[in-house]
Structures are given as structure tokens and as C-alpha cells.
C-alpha positions in Angstrom: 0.0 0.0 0.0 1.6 3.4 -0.6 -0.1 6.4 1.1 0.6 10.1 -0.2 -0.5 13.2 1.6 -1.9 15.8 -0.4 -2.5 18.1 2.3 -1.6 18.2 5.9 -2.8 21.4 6.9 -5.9 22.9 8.8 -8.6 25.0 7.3 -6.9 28.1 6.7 -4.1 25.9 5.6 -0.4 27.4 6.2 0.5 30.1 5.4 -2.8 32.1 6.7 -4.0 35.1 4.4 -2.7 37.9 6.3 -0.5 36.2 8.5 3.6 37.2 8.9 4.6 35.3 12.0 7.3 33.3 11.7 5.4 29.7 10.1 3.8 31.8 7.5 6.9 33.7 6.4 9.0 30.3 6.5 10.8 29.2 3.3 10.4 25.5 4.7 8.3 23.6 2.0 7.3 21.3 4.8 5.7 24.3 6.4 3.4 25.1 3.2 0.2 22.9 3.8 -2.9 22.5 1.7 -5.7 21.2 3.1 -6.5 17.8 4.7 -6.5 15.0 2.4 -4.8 11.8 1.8 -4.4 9.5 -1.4 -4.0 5.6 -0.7 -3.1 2.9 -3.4 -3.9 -0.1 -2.8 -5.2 -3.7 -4.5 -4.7 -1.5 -7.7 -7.1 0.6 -6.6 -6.6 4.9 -6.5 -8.5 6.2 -3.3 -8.9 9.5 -1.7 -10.2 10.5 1.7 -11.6 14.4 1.9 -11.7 16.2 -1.3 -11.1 20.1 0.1 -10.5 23.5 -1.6 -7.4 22.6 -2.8 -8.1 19.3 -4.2 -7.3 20.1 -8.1 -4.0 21.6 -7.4 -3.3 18.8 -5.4 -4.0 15.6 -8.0 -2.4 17.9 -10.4 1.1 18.2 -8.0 0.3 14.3 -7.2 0.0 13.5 -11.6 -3.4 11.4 -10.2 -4.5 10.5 -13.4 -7.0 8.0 -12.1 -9.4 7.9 -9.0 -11.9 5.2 -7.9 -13.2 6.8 -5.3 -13.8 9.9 -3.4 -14.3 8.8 0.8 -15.5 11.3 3.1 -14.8 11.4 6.7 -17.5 14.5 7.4 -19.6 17.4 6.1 -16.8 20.2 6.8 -15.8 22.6 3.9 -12.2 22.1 4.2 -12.9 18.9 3.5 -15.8 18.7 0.7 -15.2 22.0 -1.2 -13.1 20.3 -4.3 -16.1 17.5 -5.4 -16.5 19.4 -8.3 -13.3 18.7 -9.7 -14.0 15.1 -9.8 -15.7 16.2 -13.3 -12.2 15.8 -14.9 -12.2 11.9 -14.0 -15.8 11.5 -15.3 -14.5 12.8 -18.6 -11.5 10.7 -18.5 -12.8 7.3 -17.2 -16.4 7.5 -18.5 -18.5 6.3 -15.4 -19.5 8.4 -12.3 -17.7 8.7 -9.5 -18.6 6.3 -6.4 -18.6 8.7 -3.6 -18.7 7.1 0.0 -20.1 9.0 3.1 -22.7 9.0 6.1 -26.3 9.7 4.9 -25.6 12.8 7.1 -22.7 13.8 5.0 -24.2 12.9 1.5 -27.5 15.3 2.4 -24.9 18.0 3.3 -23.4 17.5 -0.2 -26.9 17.0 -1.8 -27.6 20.7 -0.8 -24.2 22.2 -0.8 -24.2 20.9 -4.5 -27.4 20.4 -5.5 -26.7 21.4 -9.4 -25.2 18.1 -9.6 -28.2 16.1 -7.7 -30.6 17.8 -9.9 -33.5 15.9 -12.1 -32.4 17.9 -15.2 -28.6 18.5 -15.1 -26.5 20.7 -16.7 -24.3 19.6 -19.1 -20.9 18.9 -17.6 -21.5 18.5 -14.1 -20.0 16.3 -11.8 -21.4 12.6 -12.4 -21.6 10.6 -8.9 -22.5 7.7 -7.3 -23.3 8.0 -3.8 -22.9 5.0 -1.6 -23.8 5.5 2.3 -21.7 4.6 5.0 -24.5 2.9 7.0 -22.0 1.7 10.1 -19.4 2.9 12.0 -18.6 -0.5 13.3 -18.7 -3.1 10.3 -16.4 -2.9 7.4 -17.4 -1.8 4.4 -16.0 -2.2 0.7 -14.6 0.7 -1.4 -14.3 -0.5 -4.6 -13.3 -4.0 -2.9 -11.0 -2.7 -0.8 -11.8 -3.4 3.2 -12.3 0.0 5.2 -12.8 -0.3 8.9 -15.1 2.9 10.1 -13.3 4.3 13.5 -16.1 6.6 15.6 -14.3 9.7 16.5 -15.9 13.2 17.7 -14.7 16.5 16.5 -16.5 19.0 18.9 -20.0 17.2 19.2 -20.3 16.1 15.8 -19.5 12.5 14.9 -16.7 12.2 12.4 -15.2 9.0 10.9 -11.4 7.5 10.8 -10.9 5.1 8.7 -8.3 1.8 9.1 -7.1 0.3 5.7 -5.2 -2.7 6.7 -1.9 -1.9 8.9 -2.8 2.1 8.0 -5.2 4.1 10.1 -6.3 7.8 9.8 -7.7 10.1 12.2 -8.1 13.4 11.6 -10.9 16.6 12.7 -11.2 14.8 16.1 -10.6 15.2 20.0 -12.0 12.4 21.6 -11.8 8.4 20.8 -13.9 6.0 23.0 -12.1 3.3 24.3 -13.4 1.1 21.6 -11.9 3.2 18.3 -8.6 3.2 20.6 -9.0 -0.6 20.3 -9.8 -0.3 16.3 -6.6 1.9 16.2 -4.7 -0.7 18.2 -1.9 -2.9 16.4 -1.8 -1.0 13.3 1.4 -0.6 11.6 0.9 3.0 11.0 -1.4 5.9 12.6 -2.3 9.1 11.3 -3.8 11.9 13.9 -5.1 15.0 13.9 -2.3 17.7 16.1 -4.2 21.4 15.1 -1.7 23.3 18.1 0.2 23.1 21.4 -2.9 24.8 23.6 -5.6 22.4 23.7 -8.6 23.3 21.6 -12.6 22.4 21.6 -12.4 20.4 18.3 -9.0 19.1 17.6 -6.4 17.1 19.6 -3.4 19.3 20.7 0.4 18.1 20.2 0.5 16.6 23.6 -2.6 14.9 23.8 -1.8 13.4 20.1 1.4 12.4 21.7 -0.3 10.5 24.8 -2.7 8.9 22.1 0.0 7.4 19.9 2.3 6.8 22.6 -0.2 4.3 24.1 -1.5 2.9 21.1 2.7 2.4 20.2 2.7 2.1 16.6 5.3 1.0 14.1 5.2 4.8 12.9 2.9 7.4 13.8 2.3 10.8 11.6 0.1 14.3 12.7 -1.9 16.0 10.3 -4.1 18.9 10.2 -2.1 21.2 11.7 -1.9 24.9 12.2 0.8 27.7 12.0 0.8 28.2 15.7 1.8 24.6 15.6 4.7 25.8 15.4 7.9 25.6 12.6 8.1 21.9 10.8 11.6 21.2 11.9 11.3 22.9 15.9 8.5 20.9 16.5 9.5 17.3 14.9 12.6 17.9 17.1 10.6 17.5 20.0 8.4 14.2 19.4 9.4 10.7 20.1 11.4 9.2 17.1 8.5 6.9 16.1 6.2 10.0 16.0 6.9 12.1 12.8 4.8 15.1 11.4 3.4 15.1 8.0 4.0 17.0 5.2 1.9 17.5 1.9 3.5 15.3 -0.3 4.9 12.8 2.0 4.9 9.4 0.2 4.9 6.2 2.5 4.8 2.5 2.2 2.8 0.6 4.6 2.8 -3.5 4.8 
């Protein structure tokens, strides 16, 4: 399985549009994120989790000529606002797009986009296929491929993790019951969610990501979604435990 991630950053992404402190103004390329998303190849198939706002400049960095599937973790706009740039795959495969997502999410996206849910549709619009996430216990199949649902909670709304074999991702979330720590548990690599330092209401902070992983001891663990007051790429990686690295957009890793 090889795992790429397009973006690693939160929902202003980094830099922030008027920001000059010293994140933003840094010539690190690991401290330029996009937002969240992540591309997983696996059983020959091309998968993404989270299509956001940056999603065409990201396939087009990542030369994804061909997708399978769009999943969808939740309803957010950092994480939905790119679905219409699927369009280019309907064009170049000829079939609509299988799109997987809670019946919760796939209403948001029936209004947010309703131009392409319409009885008489434009020409040119995105073609989908919606297919609901009905459990967030049982496996499901995306285009064959096993995905294990993980309940997590960003805030008070229930968002989903997924676990793909040895990889598992977590992201938009502050709080896993003690039975998604056990779904999490054994996996050979672990993706979470790290927004700042401070705690917040809706995200994991670095040191409760840290106490997460560090008891669930994976193989390799990586933090996404963060934020500039994260801090610099290379002043905070100094600071983690060598199995716990952050991500970058563009990161490529292979996972057994």
C-alpha cells in the first residue's frame, strides 16, 4: 500500500492570508500545507479520503490521473469544497464517480451541490455515485478494498477514521472511545489529527496526540491537520518521540 499526503494542513491551511509570523513567512516547503486530504493505493485501486478546496491543485502536484473513489470522513468545507473537480475523472474514465459517506454527509453534499443532484442537469457536471456509510462499526468495501469505520468526535459532531489494513487515519477529532482506541490498536501505521500546542474544543493538541499514539505504540505514527501556531516543521519534529513524525503535503509512504 503506498499512502501520499496531499495536504496536511488545517482550514486556513499554512501560510494564513494575512499572517507574517514566523510559520507563515518560512521558506520550509514542509511548512506550506494544503488542506487535509490523503491518497491511498492499494489492491490497484486509486482512493482519496476528503476532497477540500485545494483538491485540483493537489492531484495535479500528485500527476493522479486516475481515482476510484472519493471517501468522506465528514460534512466540513475544508474537506468537501473540491467534489467538483472530480468532473475531470468522469470525462476521463467514462462512469460516475462512487462517492462514500454517512447519509448525514451525502444530504450536506446534496444541498451544498445540488446542481449536480438535480433531475435535469447541466451539461458537464459532476457525475456521482453516492454509496452510504450505514456503520461505523462493520467494514465496508470501497471498490473492494476493506475499510474499517473508527467513531471519533470532533467537537460534538461524529466524524469517521478510517483503518485500511496496517494504515489508520484520524483526523478533525478530540476524543476516541475506548473502543476506536481498540480499532486503532496494532496498526502498523497511525495518522492523527495535532491542530496546536494549547488544547482546543475540536481538535487534539500536540501533547494529547502524543499520549494517544504513545499508548496505542505504533510501528510509525504521523500528525496531520495542523496549524501555523503549531509551530515551525523542523522545531517541532525535534521535539516528538522518534516513532512519531509530522506530516507534510507530499509525503509518500509505504505501509505493509
Amino acid at each position: 500500500m503506498q499512502v501520499t499526503f496531499l495536504g496536511t494542513g488545517t482550514s486556513q491551511g499554512v501560510p494564513v492570508i494575512g499572517c507574517h509570523c514566523t510559520v507563515c513567512r518560512s521558506l520550509d516547503y514542509r511548512d506550506k500545507r494544503l488542506r487535509v486530504s490523503v491518497h491511498v493505493q492499494v489492491q490497484g485501486k486509486s482512493l482519496i479520503i476528503d476532497s477540500g478546496p485545494d483538491f485540483r491543485q493537489q492531484v495535479l502536484r500528485e500527476r493522479i490521473d486516475h481515482l476510484d473513489a472519493l471517501v468522506f470522513t465528514h460534512e466540513h468545507k475544508d474537506h468537501t469544497a473540491g467534489m467538483d473537480d472530480i468532473r475531470a475523472y468522469n470525462f476521463k474514465q467514462q462512469q460516475d464517480m462512487p462517492v462514500y459517506a454517512e447519509p448525514r454527509v451525502l444530504d450536506q453534499l446534496r444541498r451544498e451541490y445540488a446542481y449536480i443532484f438535480a433531475d435535469k442537469k447541466y451539461p458537464g457536471v459532476p457525475q456521482v455515485q453516492t454509496i452510504p456509510i450505514l456503520s461505523d462499526t462493520e467494514s465496508f468495501l470501497v471498490e473492494g478494498v476493506p475499510f474499517q469505520p473508527i467513531r471519533a468526535l470532533h467537537y460534538k459532531l461524529p466524524v469517521l477514521g478510517f483503518r485500511i489494513g496496517g494504515f489508520a487515519y484520524v483526523t478533525d477529532a478530540n476524543y476516541l472511545a475506548p473502543e476506536a482506541m481498540e480499532q486503532l490498536r496494532g496498526a502498523d501505521v497511525i495518522v492523527l489529527n495535532a491542530l496546536r500546542v494549547e488544547k482546543h474544543i475540536s481538535h487534539f493538541s500536540l501533547p494529547e496526540a502524543v499520549e494517544i499514539l504513545t499508548e496505542l505504540a505504533p510501528r510509525r505514527a504521523y500528525l496531520t491537520h495542523i496549524s501555523h501556531l503549531l509551530g515551525r516543521h523542523r522545531d517541532v519534529e525535534a521535539t516528538l518521540p522518534e516513532f512519531i513524525r509530522l506530516a507534510y503535503d507530499g509525503l509518500r509512504l509505504s505501509v505493509e
